[in-house]
GULUMKOL-559266 format. One record per atom (N, C-alpha, C): residue number from 1; residue in three letters; atom name; y, x, z. Coordinates in Angstrom, 3 decimals. Example, Ala and Ser with C-alpha at 12.3 -4.5 7.8 and 13.67 -1.06 7.14 Angstrom:
  roza  tidren  kollo         Y         X         Z
     1     Ala      N    -5.690    13.190     7.800
     1     Ala     CA    -4.500    12.300     7.800
     1     Ala      C    -3.300    13.200     7.800
     2     Ser      N    -2.250    12.850     7.080
     2     Ser     CA    -1.060    13.670     7.140
     2     Ser      C     0.030    12.900     7.870
***
This chain:
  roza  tidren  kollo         Y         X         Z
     1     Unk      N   -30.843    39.654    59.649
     1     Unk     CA   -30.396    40.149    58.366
     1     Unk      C   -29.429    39.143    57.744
     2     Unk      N   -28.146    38.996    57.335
     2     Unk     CA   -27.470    38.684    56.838
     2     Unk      C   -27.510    38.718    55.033
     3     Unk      N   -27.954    37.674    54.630
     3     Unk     CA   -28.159    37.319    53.034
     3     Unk      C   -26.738    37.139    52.309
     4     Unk      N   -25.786    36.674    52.802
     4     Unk     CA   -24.484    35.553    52.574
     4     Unk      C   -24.018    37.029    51.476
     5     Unk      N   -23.761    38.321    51.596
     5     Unk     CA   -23.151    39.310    51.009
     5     Unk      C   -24.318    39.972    50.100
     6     Unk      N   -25.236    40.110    49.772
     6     Unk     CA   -26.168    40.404    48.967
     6     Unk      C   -26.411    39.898    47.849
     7     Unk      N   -25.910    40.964    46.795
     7     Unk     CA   -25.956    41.509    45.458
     7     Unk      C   -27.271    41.370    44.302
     8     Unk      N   -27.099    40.307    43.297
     8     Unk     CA   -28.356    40.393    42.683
     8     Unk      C   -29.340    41.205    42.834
     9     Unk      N   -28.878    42.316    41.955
     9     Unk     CA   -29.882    44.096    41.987
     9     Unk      C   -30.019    44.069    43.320
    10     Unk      N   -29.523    43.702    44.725
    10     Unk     CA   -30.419    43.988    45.587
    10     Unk      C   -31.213    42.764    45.829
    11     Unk      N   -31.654    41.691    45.629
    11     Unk     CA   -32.239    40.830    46.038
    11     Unk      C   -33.471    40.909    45.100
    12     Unk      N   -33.752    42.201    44.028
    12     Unk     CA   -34.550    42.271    43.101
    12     Unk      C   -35.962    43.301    44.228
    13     Unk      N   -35.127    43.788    45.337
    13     Unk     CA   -36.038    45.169    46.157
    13     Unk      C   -36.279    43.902    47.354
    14     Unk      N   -36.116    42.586    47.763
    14     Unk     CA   -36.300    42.324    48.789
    14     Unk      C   -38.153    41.613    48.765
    15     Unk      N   -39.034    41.426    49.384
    15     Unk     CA   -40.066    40.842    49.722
    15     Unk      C   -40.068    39.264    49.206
    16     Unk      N   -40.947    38.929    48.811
    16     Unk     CA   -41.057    36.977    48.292
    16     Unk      C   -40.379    36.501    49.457
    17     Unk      N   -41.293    37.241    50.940
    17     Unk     CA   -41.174    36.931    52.483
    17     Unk      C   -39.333    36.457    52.457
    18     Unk      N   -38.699    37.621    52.572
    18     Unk     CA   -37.214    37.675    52.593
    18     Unk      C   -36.613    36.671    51.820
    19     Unk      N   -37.026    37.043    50.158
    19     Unk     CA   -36.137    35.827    49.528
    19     Unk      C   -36.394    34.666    50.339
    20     Unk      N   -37.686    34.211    50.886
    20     Unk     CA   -37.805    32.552    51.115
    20     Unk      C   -36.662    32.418    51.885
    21     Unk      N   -36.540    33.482    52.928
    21     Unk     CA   -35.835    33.251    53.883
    21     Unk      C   -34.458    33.240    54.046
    22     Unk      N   -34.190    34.289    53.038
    22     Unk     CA   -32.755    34.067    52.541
    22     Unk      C   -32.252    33.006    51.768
    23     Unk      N   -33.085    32.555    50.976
    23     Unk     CA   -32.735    31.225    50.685
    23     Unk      C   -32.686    29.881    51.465
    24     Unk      N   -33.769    30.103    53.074
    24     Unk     CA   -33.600    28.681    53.560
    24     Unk      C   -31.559    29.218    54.272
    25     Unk      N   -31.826    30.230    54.467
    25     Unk     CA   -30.472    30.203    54.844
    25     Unk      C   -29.410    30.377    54.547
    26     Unk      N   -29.629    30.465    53.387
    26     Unk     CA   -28.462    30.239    52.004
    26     Unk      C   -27.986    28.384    52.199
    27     Unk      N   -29.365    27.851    52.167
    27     Unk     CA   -29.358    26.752    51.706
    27     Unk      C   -28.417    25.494    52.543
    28     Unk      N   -28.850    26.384    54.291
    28     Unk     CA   -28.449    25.669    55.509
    28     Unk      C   -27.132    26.224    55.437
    29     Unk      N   -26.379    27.123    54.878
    29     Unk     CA   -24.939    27.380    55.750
    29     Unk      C   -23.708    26.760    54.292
    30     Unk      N   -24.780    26.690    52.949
    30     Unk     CA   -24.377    25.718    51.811
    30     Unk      C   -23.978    24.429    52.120
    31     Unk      N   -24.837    24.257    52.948
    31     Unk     CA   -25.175    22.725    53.610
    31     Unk      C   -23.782    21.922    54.847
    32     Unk      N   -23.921    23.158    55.387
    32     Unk     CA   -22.724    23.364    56.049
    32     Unk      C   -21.491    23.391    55.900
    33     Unk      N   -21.289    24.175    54.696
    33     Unk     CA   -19.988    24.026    54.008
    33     Unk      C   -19.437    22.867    53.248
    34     Unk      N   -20.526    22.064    52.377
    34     Unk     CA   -20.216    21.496    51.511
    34     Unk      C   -19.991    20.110    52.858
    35     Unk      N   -20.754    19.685    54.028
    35     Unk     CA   -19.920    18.960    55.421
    35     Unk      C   -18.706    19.109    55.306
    36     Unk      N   -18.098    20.166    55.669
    36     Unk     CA   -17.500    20.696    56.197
    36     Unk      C   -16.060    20.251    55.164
    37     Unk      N   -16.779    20.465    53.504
    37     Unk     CA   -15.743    19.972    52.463
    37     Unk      C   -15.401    18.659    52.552
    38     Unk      N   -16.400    18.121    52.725
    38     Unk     CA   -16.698    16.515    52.417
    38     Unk      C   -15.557    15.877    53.684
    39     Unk      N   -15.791    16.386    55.045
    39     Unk     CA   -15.158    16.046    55.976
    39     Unk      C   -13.797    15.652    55.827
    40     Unk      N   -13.565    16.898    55.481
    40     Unk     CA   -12.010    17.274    55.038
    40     Unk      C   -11.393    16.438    54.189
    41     Unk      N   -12.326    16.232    53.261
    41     Unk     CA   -11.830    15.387    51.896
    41     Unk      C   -11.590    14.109    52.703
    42     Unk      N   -12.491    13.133    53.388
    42     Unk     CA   -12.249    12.482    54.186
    42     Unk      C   -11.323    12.346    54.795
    43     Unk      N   -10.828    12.820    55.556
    43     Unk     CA    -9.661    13.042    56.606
    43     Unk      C    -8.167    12.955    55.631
    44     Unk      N    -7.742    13.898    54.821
    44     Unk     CA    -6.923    13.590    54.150
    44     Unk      C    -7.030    11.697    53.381
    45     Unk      N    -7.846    11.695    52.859
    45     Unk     CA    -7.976    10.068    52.231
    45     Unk      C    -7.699     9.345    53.122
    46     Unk      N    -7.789     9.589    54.465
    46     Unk     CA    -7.726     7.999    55.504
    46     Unk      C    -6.340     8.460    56.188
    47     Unk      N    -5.781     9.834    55.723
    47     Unk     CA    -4.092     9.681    56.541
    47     Unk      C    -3.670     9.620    54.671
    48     Unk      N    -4.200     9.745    54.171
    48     Unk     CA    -3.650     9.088    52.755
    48     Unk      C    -3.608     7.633    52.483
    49     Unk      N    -4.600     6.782    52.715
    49     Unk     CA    -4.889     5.777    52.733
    49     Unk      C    -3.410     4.940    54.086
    50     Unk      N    -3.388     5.857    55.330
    50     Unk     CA    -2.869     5.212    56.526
    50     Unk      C    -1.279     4.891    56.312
    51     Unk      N    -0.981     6.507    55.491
    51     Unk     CA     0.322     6.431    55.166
    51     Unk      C     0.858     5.786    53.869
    52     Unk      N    -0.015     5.389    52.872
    52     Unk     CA    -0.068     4.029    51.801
    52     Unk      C     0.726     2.664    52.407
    53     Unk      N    -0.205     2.474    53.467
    53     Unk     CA    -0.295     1.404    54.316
    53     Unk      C     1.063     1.199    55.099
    54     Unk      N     1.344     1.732    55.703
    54     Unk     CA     2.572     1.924    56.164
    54     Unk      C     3.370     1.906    54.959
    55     Unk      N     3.583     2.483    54.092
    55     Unk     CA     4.676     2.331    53.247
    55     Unk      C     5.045     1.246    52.703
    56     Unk      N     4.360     0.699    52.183
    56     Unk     CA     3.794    -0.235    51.378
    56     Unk      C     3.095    -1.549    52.397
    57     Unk      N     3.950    -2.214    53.016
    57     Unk     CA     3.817    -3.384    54.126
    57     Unk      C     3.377    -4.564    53.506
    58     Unk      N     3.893    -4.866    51.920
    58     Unk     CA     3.099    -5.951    51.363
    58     Unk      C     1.353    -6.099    51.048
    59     Unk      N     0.802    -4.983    51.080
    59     Unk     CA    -0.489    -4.426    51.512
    59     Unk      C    -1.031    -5.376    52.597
    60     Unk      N    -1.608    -6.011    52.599
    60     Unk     CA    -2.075    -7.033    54.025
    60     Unk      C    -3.385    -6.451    54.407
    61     Unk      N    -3.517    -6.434    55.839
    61     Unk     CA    -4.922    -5.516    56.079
    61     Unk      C    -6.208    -6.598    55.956
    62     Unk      N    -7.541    -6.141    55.551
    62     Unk     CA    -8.387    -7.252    55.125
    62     Unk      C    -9.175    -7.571    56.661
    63     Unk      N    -8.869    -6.926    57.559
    63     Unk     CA    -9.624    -6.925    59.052
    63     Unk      C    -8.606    -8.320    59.446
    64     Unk      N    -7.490    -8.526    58.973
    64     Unk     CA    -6.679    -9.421    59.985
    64     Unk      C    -7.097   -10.838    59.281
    65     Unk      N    -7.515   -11.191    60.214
    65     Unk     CA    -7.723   -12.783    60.478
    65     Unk      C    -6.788   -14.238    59.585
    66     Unk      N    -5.316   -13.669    59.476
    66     Unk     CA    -4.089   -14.554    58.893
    66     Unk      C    -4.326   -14.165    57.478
    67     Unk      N    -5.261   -13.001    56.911
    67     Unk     CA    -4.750   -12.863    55.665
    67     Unk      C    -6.304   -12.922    55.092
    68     Unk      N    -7.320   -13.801    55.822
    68     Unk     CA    -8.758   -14.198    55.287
    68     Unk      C    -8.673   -14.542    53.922
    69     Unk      N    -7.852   -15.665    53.674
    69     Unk     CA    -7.827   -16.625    52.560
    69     Unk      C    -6.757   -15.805    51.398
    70     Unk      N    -5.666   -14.950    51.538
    70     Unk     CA    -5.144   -14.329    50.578
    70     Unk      C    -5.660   -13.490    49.702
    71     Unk      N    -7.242   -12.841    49.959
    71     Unk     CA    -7.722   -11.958    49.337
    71     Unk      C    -8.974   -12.463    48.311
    72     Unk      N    -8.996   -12.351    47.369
    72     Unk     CA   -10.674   -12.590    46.872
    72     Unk      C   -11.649   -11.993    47.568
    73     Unk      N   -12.533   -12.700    47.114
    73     Unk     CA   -13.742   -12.263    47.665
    73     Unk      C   -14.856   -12.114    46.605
    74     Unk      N   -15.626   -10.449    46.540
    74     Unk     CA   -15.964   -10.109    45.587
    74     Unk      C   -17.753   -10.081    45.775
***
């Protein structure tokens, strides 16, 4: 049974049984999506972040070894 398209007034005729169930699987494909957002959001930030970096060469990377001592340390 597919919950994802179901209409208040009908979720008023379904069984306690059903709602539970439509809700664990409401909950899991919610779950899924909001991954799925998060991912994304991710991905843009680190070719956002990559292409910063590149532009912007006075930027020193904090992994490199020569530029230990140029950065504070927080």
């Amino acid at each position: 049974m597919v919950f994802k398209d179901y209409k208040f007034e009908q979720t008023k005729k379904l069984s306690a049984n059903e709602l539970n169930q439509m809700y664990k699987q409401l909950k899991k494909t919610d779950k899924l999506e909001l991954k799925l957002v998060e991912d994304e959001i991710s991905k843009r930030t680190q070719n956002h972040l990559k292409d910063f970096a590149k532009n912007n060469l006075e930027v020193k990377p904090k992994n490199n070894p020569e530029n230990k001592n140029d950065r504070p340390s927080y």
